[in-house]
C-alpha positions in Angstrom: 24.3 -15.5 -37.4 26.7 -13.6 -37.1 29.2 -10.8 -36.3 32.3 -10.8 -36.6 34.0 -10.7 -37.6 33.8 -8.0 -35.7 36.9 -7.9 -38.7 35.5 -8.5 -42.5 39.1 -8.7 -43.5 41.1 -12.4 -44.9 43.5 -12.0 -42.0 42.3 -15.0 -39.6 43.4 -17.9 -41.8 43.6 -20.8 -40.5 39.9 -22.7 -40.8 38.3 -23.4 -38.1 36.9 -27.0 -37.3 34.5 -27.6 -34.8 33.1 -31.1 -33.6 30.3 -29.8 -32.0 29.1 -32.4 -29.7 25.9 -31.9 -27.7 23.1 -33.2 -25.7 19.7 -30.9 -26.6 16.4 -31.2 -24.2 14.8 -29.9 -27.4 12.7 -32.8 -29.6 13.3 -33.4 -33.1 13.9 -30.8 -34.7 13.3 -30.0 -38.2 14.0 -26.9 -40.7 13.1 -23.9 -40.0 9.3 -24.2 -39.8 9.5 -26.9 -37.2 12.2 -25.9 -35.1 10.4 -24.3 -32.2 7.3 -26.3 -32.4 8.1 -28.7 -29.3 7.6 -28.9 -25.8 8.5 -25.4 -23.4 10.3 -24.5 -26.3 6.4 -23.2 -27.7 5.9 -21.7 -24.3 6.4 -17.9 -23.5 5.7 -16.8 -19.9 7.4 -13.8 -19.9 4.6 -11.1 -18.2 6.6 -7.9 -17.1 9.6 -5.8 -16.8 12.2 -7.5 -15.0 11.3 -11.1 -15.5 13.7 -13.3 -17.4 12.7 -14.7 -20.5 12.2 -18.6 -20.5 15.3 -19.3 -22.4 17.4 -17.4 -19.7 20.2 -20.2 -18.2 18.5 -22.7 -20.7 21.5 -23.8 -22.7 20.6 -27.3 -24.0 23.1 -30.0 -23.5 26.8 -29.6 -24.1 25.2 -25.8 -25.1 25.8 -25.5 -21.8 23.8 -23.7 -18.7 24.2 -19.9 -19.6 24.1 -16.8 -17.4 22.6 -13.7 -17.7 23.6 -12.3 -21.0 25.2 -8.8 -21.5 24.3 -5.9 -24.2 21.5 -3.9 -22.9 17.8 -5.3 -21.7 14.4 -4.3 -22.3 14.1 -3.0 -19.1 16.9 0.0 -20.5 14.2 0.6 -23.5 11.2 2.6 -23.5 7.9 0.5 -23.3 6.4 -0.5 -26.6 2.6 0.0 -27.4 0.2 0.2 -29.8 -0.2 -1.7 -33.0 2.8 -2.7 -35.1 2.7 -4.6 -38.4 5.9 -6.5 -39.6 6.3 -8.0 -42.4 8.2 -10.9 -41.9 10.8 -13.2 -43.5 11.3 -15.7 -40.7 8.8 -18.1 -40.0 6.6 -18.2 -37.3 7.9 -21.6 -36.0 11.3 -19.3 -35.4 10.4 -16.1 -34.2 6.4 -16.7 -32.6 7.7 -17.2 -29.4 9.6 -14.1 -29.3 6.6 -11.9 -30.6 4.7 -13.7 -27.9 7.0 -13.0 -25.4 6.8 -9.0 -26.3 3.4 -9.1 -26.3 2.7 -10.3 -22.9 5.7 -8.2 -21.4 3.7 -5.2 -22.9 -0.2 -5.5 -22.4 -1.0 -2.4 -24.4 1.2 -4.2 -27.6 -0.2 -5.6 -30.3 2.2 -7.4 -33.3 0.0 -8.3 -36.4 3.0 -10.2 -38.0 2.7 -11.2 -41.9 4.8 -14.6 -42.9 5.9 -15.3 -46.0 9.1 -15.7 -47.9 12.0 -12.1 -47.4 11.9 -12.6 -51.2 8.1 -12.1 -51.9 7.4 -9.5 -48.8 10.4 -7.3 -50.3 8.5 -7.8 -53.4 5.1 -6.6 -51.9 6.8 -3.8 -50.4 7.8 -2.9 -53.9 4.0 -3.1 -55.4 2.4 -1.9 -52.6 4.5 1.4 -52.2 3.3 4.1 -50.1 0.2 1.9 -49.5 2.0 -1.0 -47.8 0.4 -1.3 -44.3 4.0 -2.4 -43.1 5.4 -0.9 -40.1 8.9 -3.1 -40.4 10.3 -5.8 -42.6 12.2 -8.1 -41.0 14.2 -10.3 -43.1 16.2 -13.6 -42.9 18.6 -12.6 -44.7 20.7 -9.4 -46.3 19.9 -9.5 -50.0 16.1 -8.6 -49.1 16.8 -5.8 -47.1 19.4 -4.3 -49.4 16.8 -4.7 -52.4 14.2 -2.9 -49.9 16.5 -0.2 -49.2 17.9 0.5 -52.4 14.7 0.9 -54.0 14.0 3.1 -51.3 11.4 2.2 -49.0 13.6 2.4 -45.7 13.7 5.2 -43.4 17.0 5.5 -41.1 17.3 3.9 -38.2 17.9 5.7 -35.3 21.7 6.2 -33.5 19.8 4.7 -30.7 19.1 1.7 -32.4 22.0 0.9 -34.8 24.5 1.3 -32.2 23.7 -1.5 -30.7 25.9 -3.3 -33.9 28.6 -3.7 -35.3 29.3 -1.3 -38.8 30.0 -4.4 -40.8 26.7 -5.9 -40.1 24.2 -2.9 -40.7 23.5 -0.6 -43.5 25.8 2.1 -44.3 23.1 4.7 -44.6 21.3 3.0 -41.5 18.6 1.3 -44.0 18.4 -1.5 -42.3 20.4 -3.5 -39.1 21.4 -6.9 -38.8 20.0 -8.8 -35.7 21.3 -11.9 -35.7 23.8 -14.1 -38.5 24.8 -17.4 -39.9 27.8 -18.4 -41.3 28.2 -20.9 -44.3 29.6 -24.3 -42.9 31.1 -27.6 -44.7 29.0 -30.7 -42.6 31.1 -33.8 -42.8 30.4 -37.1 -41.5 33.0 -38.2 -38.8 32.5 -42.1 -39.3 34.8 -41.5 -42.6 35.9 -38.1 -42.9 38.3 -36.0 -40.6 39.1 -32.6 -40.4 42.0 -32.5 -42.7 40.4 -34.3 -45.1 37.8 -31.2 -45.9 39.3 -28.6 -48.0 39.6 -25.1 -46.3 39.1 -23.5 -49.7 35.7 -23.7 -51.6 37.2 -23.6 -54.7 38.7 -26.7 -54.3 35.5 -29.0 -53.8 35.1 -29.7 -57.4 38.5 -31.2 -57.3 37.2 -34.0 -55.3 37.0 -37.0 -57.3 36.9 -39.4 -54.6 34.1 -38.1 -52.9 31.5 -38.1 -56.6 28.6 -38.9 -55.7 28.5 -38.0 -51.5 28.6 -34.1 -51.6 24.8 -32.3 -50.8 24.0 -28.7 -51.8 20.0 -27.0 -51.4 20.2 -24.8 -54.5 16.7 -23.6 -54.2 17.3 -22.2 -50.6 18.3 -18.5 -50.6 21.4 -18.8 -48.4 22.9 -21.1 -50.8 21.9 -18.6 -53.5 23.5 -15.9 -51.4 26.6 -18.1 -51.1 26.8 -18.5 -55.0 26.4 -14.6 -55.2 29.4 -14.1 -52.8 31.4 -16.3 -55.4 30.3 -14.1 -57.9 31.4 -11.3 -56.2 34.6 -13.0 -54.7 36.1 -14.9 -58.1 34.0 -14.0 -60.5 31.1 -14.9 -63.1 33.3 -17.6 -65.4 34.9 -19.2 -62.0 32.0 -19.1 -61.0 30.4 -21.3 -63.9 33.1 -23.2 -63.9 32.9 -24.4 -59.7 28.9 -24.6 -60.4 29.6 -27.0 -64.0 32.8 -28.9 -61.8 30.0 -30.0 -59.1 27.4 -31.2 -61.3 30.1 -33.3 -63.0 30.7 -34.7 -59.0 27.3 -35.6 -59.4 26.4 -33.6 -56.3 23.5 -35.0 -54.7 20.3 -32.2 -54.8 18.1 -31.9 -51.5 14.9 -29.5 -50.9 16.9 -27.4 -47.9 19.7 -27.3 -45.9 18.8 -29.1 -42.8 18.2 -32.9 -45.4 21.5 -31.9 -46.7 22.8 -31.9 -42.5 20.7 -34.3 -41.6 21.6 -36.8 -44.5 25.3 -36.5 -43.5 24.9 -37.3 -40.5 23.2 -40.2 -41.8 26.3 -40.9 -43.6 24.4 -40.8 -47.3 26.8 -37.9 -47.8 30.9 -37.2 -46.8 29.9 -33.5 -47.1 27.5 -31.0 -48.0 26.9 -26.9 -47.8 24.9 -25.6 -44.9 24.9 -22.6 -42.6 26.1 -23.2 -39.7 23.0 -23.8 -37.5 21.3 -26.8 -39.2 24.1 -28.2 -38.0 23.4 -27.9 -34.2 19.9 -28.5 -35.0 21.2 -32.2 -36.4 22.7 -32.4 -32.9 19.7 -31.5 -30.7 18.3 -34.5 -32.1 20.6 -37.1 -31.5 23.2 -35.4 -29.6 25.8 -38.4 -31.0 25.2 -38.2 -34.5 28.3 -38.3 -37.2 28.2 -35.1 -38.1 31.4 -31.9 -37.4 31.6 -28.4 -38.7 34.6 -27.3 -40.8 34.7 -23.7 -42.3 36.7 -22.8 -45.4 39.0 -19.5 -45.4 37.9 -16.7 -46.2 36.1 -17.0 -49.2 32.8 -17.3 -50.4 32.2 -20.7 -48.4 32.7 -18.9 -45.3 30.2 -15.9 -45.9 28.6 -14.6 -42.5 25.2 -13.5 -43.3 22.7 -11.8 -41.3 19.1 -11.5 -40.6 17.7 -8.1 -39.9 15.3 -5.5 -40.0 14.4 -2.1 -42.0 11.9 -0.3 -40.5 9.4 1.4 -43.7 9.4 5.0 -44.5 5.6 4.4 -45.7 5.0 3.4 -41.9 2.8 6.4 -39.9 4.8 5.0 -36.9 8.1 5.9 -37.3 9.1 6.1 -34.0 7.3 2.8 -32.9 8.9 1.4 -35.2 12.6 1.9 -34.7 11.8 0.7 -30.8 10.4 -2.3 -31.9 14.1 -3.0 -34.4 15.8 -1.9 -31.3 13.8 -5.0 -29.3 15.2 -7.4 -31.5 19.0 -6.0 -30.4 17.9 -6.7 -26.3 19.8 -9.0 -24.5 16.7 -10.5 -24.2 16.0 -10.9 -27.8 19.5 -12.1 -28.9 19.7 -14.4 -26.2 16.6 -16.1 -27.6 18.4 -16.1 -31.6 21.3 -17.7 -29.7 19.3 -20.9 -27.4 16.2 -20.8 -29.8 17.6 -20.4 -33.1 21.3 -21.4 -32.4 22.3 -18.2 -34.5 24.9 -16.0 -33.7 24.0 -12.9 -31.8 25.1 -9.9 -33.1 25.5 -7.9 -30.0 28.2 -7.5 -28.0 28.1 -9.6 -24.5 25.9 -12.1 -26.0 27.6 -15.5 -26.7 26.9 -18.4 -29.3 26.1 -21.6 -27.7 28.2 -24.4 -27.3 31.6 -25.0 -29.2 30.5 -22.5 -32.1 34.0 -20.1 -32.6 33.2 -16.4 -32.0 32.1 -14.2 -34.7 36.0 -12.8 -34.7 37.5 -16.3 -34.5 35.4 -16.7 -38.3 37.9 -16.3 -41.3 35.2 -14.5 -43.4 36.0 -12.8 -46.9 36.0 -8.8 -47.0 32.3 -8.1 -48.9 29.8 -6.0 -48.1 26.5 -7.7 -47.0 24.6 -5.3 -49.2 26.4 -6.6 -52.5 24.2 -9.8 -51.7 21.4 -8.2 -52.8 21.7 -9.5 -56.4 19.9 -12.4 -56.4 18.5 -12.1 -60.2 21.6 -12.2 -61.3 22.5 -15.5 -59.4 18.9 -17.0 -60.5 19.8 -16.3 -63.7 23.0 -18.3 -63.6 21.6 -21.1 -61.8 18.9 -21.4 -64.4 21.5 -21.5 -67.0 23.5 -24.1 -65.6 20.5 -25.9 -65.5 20.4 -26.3 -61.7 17.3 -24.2 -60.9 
């Protein structure tokens, strides 16, 4: 989801608008849980060094037939073995297939992968302390991992391993590594809306009397909660309040995550809504004709680029196994899969988004650390007493 930005600064301005148009092979496809649970897409047949993964050259639709992608392979790594256990923050339905696929490209691996929320594991990591049995945590999103390492339970990566990305999407003590990113994203349906008329700054939304009633947020989901804690950051605790309070008075329409809120504006129940970026394409993999565009505000908190990533756990007795299996996730093999199979951004260089998504340096994204989004309390907190959680 996600890099760059390879500039965090305000300097790009102008937003960025993207009709993304496409035709997807892939089946319906739901939120996260759901998206890989169809067809090939469940498939992994990878069985060896040198073989190409099975999303290799399988862009779907206007995503476009892809070549082979750059940044380095597996086959530059060292072998992994053994046992590994990873706590993880992404479901199974997103990353199984990529666990499977290491597995059957190494015989003598074994992942014994733990799914729950990044929110609870990070948590667990927390009471279990030197105990935990967890090898890595891999997390959907920043805030988790900076919580993990601050209180910390992170060992430092290796040069080997954080190389392989960009400074502004990693830990500045080498905590933790991004390995793939999102970026926040205004849905609007194209049957009434167009491009100019969606504000490029977020600030601006509760302004927009004409539209009461057809804007969609997920405030329970954690990237929306990360996106409130950018504002904070960004403008503030009152201006804050004040956009949160200006909303409700829209009457902003409420939905359980962000792919209803996509979804439902392509349905045309909403003019707009708050997504990242991907549930989105995953509208469009469905019914590659549906009313639904991307627009991006400027460089501010609507226009955050998150990332997931990894920490490897300095409780771990397999310290070394465990930095090779973070570095995995950085193959071209691996971020080619977050790009077709996730439709994230990779966050190494040489590996391309799909379709019509701008590059990570074409995004106008605001200048804030990805570790200052690890104060999610605080956000919670305010959401609760606006009385929206």
């Amino acid at each position: 989801m996600n890099d760059d930005r390879r500039t965090t600064g305000r300097g790009v301005s102008r937003r960025r608008l993207l009709q993304a148009g496409g035709v997807v092979t892939a089946g319906s496809l739901a939120g996260c849980g759901g998206l890989l649970g169809t067809g090939t897409d469940g498939e992994s047949d990878g069985d060896g060094s040198g073989d190409q993964p099975p999303w290799y050259g399988s862009g779907p639709g206007a995503f476009e037939e892809r070549g082979t992608p750059g940044g380095t392979s597996m086959d530059e790594m060292p072998d992994l073995s053994g046992t590994i256990n990873v706590y993880s923050g992404r479901g199974e339905g997103l990353v199984g297939d990529l666990v499977s696929y290491l597995e059957n490209r190494y015989p003598d691996l074994t992942v014994n992968p733990t799914y729950d929320s990044a929110t609870n594991l990070a948590r667990r990591i927390q009471t279990e302390g030197e105990n935990t049995p967890a090898d890595v945590f891999y997390s959907v999103n920043a805030g988790a991992l900076g919580f993990v390492d601050e209180e910390g339970y992170t060992e430092t990566l290796t040069d080997d391993t954080t190389s392989l990305v960009a400074e502004q999407f990693r830990a500045n003590d080498g905590g933790w590594t991004g390995t793939s990113g999102r970026a926040r994203t205004v849905p609007y349906n194209t049957d009434t809306l167009s491009a100019s008329d969606v504000p490029d700054s977020i600030m601006s939304f509760p302004d927009l009397s004409q539209y009461s009633g057809q804007i969609g947020w997920a405030p329970t989901y954690s990237s929306f909660q990360a996106f409130v804690t950018a504002m904070r950051i960004l403008e503030g605790e009152d201006a804050t309040r004040q956009w949160l309070s200006g909303m409700q008075d829209l009457n902003v329409q409420e939905y359980n995550d962000e792919f209803a809120v996509a979804q439902a504006v392509a349905d045309g129940e909403l003019a707009m809504g708050f997504t990242n970026h991907y549930y989105i394409q995953r509208v469009l993999a469905g019914q590659p004709n549906a009313s639904v565009a991307t627009a991006f505000t400027s460089g501010d908190a609507g226009s955050i680029f998150n990332v997931a990533g990894a920490a490897r756990i300095n409780a771990s007795g397999q310290s070394e196994m465990a930095d090779l299996f973070v570095r995995h996730l950085l193959s071209s093999e691996a971020q080619e899969y977050f790009a077709i199979r996730t439709f994230e951004y990779p966050l190494v260089e040489g590996v391309d988004p799909v379709g019509s998504l701008p590059s990570i340096g074409e995004l106008d994204v605001p200048n804030i650390s990805l570790s200052q989004l690890s104060d999610l309390e605080s956000t919670v907190t305010l959401l609760r007493d606006e009385g929206i959680l």
